[in-house]
N, C-alpha and C positions, 0 to 999 in steps of 0.2 A: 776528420769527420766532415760529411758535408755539409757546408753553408746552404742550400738550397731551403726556401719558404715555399709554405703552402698558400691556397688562396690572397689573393695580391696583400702585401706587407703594408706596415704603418704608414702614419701620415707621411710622415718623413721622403714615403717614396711616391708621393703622391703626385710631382712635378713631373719624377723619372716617367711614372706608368704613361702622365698625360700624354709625354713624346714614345711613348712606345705605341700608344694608339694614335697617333697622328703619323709616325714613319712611318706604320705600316697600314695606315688608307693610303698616303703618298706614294711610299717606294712599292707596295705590292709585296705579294709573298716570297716571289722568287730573289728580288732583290733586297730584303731582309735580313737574308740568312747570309752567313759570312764562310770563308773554304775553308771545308775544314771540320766544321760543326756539325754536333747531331743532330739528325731532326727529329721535332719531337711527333707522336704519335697519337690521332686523334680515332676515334670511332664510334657508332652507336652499338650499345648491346643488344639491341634487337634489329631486322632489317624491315620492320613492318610497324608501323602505328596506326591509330585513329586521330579523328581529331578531339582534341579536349583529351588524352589518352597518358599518361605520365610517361616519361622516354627518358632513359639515363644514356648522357656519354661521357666516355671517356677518355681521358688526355692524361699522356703520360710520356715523359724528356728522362732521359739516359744521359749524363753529363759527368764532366769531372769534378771529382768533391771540393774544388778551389774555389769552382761558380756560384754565382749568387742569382739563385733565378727566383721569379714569379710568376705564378698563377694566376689567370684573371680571375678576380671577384664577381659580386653581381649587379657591377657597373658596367661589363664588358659589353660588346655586340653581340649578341646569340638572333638577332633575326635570322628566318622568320620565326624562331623558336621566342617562348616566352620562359623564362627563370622561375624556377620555381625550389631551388634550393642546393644544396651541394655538399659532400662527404668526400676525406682525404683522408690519405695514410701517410704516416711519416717516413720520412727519408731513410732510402735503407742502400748502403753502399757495401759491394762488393768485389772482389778484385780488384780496387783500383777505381771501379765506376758507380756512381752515384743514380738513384732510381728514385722518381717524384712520381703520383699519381695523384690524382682526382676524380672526382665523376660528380656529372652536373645533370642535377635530373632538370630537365624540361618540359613542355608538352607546346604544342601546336596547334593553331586555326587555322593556317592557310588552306587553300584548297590547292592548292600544286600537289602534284602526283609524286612529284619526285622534290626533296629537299635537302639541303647541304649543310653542310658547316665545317669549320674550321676554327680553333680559337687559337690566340697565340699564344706563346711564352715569351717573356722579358728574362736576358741574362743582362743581369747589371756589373759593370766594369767600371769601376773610379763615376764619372761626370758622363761615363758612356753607356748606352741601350741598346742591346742589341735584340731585334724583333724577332723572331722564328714560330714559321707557320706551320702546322702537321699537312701532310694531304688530304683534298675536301674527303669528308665522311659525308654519304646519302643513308638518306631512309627513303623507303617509299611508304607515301600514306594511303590505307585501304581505304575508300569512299563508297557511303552505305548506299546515297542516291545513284541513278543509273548516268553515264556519260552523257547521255542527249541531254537531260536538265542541267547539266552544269557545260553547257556550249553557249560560246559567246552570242546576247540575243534570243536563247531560249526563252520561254514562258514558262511560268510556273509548274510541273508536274499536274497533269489530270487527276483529279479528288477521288476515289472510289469510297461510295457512301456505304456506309457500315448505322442503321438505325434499332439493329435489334438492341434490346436491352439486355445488358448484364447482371447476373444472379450476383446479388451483395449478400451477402450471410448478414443476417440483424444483430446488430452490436447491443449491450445491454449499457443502457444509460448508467450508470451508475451515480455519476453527481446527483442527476433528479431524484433518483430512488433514495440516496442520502439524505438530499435536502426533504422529502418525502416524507421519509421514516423521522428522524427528527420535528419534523413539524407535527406530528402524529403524537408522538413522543407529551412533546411541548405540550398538546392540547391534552392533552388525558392528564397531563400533572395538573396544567391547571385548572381542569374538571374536578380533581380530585382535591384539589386546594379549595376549590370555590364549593363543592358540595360535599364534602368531607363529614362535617356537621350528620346533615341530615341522610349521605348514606351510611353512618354509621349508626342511626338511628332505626333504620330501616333494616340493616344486617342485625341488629342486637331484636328489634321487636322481632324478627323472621327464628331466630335464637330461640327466645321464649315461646314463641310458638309452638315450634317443633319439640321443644320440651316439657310445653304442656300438654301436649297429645300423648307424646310417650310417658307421661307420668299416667294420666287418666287410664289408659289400656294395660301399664304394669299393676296401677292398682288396682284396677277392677279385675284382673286376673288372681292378683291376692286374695279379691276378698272372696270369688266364686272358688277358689281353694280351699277359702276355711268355709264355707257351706260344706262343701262337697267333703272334708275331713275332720271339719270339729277341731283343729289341730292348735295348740298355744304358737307352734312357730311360727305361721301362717299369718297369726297377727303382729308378730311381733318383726316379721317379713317388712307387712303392711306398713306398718309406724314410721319402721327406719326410713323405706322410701319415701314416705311423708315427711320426715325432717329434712332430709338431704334434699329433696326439691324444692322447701321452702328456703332453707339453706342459701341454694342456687340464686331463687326468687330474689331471695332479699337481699342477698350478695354478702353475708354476714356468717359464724360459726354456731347456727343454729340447730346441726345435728350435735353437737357436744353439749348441747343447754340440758338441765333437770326438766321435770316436766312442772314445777312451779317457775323456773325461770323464762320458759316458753311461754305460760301464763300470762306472766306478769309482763313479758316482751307484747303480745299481741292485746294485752288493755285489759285483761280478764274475760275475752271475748266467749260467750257463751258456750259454741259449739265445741272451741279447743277445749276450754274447762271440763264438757261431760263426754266428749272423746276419746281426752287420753288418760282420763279419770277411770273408764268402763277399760280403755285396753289395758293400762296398768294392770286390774285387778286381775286379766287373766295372766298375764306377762309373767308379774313379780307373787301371782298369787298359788301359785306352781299347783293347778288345776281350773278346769274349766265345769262349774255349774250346768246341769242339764238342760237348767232353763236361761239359762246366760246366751245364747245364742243369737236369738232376735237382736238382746241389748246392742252385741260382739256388732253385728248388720248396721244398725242404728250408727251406734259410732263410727263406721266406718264414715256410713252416709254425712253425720254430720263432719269428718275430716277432710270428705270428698269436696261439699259443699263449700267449707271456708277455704280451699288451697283454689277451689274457683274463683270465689271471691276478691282474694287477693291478687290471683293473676290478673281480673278484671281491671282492678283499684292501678294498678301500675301499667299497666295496658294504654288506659286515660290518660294518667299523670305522663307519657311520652308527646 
């Protein structure tokens, strides 16, 4: 199997590599390489770049599996190329010969049209180093500016003014409208915190309002019914929605009360006592006297009158 490493080996061989990059600024490429020897094989994958532009090359030595070679790291020379990182395959020997690869991706500033490289390989031999250079590989870099501006001595390129304005499509704030909505939020809780009280006063009196209108209009409908029919139902129509909206009123279970208990709830007050005293006797008196009529009116009149009354009395007391 062969001994051959990828990108430059341990510390260990850290003195070796020194003298592999000092023979070969010294001795040159040519004189490097020893008879005999393979040389390894450098080049870029692409024959064109930019500058600032990513650019892989790669280097790759065909040897015999006994050698011990290395890879430059990314210590090595790559001027005028800048390092910018590297990927290897492992060692793969076949008939007898051994194959390393690498590929070293770079990119470049320079403005030279045309650029080179070469990197080396180290075959290590006991206390001995031996350098081996590939033949230079070029790229040529495409340049966006025109030639005369990059002539030695040239002046800046001439400015062509461009003043129209640009259609930006209106982006939707969104933080502000958050912060927005939220503060909005914030103030109406605390609105409703601080005046809680008194709009709840104001929803409950607007309540009774609207329920005393609808009470007076359903009763005054009842009682212009039993004119118009003479009918026991019609009062006894009447009554029930008189309990049930004082009911409401008083916020209590006043339509299940007797009508001495209803009495006795509102103080023995006059007009309940002779109202629901007259509609009882048609109610429970399973007929209606011909001259019962008037009284039937009256009483209504006087149930009308106190269910006013008492809206009035709580109306205040808010």
């Amino acid at each position: 199997m062969a001994k051959a490493r990828a990108p430059w080996g341990p510390r260990a061989r850290a003195g070796a590599l020194g003298a592999l990059l000092l023979g070969g600024l010294l001795a040159g490429p040519a004189a490097a390489q020893g008879p005999g020897a393979d040389r390894p094989q450098g080049r870029f994958l692409r024959p064109t770049t930019r500058i600032g532009q990513p650019l892989d090359y790669e280097l790759s030595y065909r040897h015999d599996p006994a050698e011990e070679v290395v890879f430059p790291d990314s210590l090595a020379g790559f001027a005028p190329f800048e390092y910018a990182g590297r990927s290897y395959a492992p060692t793969v020997t076949r008939q007898g010969r051994s194959l390393d690869r690498a590929v070293y991706h770079l990119r470049t500033f320079s403005l030279a049209p045309v650029q080179t490289l070469a990197l080396p390989v180290a075959v290590l031999s006991g206390a001995d180093t031996l350098t081996l250079r590939p033949p230079l590989a070029s790229v040529r870099v495409l340049l966006s500016a025109p030639a005369a501006a990059l002539a030695p001595g040239a002046g800046p390129p001439a400015l062509r003014a461009a003043t129209a304005l640009a259609p930006v499509p209106p982006l939707f704030n969104y933080p502000y409208w958050l912060a927005g909505t939220g503060a909005l939020l914030l103030g109406l809780a605390g609105g409703a915190a601080l005046f809680r009280r008194g709009l709840a006063r104001r929803y409950d009196a607007y309540k009774r309002r609207k329920n005393h209108r609808y009470f007076l209009a359903q009763f005054a409908r009842h009682a212009e019914r039993f004119t118009l029919s003479q009918s026991a139902a019609n009062v006894e129509r009447a009554v029930a929605l008189w309990k049930n909206y004082l009911a409401g009123l008083e916020n209590n279970a006043l339509n299940s009360f007797t009508t001495r208990e209803i009495v006795d709830y509102f103080g023995h007050d006059d007009d309940v006592r002779r109202g629901l005293a007259t509609t009882d006797q048609v109610i429970y008196g399973n007929g209606l006297p011909d001259d019962e009529g008037a009284e039937i009116e009256r009483a209504f009149q006087r149930l009308r009158v106190f269910a006013e009354h008492r809206y009035a009395v709580l109306a205040r007391a808010e």
